[in-house]
C-alpha positions, 0 to 999 in steps of 0.5 A: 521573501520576508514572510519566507526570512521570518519563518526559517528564523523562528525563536529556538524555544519554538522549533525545539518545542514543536519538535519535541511535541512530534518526537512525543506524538511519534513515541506515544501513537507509533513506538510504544504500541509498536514495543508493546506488541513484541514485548507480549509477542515474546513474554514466554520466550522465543521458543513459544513465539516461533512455535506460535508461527510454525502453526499450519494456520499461521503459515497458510495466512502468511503465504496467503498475505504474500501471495496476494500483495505478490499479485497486487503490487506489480498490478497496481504499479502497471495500471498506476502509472498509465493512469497517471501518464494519461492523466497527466500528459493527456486532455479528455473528457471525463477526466475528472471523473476518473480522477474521482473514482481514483481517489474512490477507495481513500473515501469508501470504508474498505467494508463497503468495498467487500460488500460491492464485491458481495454484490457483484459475485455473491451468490445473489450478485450481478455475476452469479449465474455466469460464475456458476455456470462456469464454475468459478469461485470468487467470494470465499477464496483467493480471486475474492481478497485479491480483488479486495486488495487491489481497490484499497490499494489501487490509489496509491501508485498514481496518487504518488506520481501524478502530481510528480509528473505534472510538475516534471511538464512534458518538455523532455519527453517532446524533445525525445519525440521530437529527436527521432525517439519513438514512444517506448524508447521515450517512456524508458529513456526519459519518462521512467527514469524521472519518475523512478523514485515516486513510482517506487514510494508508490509501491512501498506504500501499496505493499504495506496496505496490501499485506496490512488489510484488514475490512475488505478482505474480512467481508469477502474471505469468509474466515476459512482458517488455513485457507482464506485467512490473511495475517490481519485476519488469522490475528483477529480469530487468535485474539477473538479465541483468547489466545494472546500469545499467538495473536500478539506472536503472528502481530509482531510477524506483520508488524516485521513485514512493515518495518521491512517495507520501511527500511528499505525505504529509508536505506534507498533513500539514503543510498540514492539521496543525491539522485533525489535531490538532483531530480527535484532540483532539475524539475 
């Protein structure tokens, strides 16, 4: 207790300086590159922004970014919580290991990803012959960066809620079971409710790797502009091409798409802090 006394007491010049030092780190690392970007991606007015995005090539990467996370996230946000649901709830062998390979895509350069990607469906992969036989493509179009997507992003929906759900324990849920509940009106009674908002940070966090990739679905997409090109790809061949103006144009779309991810955040929070409170302070 005492130890806990000292540090909520800590002199003044010290909390206003540690605070100061992250407002600094803050504004230098995320707000001034952030300001930077729009500021170049409106230097010749807004006419020549929005022109620079009403391009056939910068409308087909951005419908291809949406249409990918629009597959990932309700993908991983399923298969996240039953992976955290058993893992949490359940004993079994190999357990570790599935925990292992969970956390796979956070230790793995998401290059390596594409490459392991390469090798199962390239033209010399595992599945070659079977995807050839039955004409199906998945490196070099749509299916490829979808797959891509899904490894990197798969972490973060379970990650989110399964130290919340071990650290919830599983008394309600026995109680429901043990008062008649079968196993569906037990998930959406009390096990989803209780784990509605880790599960939506979860998602908020998928959807911003998932629309912000940019290693795995380089190798597999094969840089077709207009039809295999994401943002963070169609970025790259603008800036690579010299043509700042459009890179930093279609930059600031996605760096748009992020802010919005973040402000929904925020004003969920905001909306719903006392919910929030209220569960951390019951669990």
């Amino acid at each position: 207790m005492a130890e806990a006394h000292d540090v909520l007491h800590e002199p003044a010049w010290l909390r206003r300086t540690l605070i100061a030092l992250a407002v600094l780190a803050m504004l230098a690392l995320v707000a001034m590159p952030l300001g930077m970007v729009l500021a170049a991606a409106f230097a010749k007015g807004p006419g020549v922004w929005l022109a620079a995005l009403r391009e056939p090539d910068a409308l087909s990467a951005l419908r291809l970014t949406l249409f990918t996370a629009a597959i990932v996230i309700p993908v991983n946000a399923i298969f996240g919580l039953f992976a955290a649901w058993a893992l949490a709830r359940f004993e079994f062998r190999g357990k570790q290991l599935l925990l292992a390979l969970i956390d796979l895509p956070f230790a793995v350069s998401p290059v390596v990803a594409g490459l392991c990607l390469v090798l199962l469906f390239g033209a010399q992969g595992w599945f070659a012959e079977l995807l050839q036989r039955h004409e199906v493509k998945i490196l070099f179009a749509r299916p490829g960066i979808v797959l891509a997507t899904l490894f990197v992003t798969f972490p973060f929906v379970v990650r989110e809620l399964l130290p919340l759900m071990q650290q919830q324990g599983a008394d309600e849920e026995l109680a429901a079971r043990s008062l008649g509940a079968g196993a569906w009106t037990m998930f959406r009674r009390v096990t989803l409710p209780n784990i509605k908002w880790g599960l939506l940070y979860g998602v908020l966090l998928c959807s911003a790797r998932a629309m912000g990739e940019f290693g795995a679905v380089s190798v597999v997409s094969g840089h077709i502009r207009g039809l295999t090109n994401t943002l963070p790809l169609h970025i790259e061949i603008l800036y690579n091409e010299f043509d700042g103006t459009a890179a930093f144009a279609a930059a600031s779309l996605l760096a748009g798409l992020a802010l919005v991810t973040l402000v929904l955040k925020f004003w969920l929070e905001a909306r719903h802090g006392d919910a929030i409170a209220q569960s951390h302070r019951r669990h």
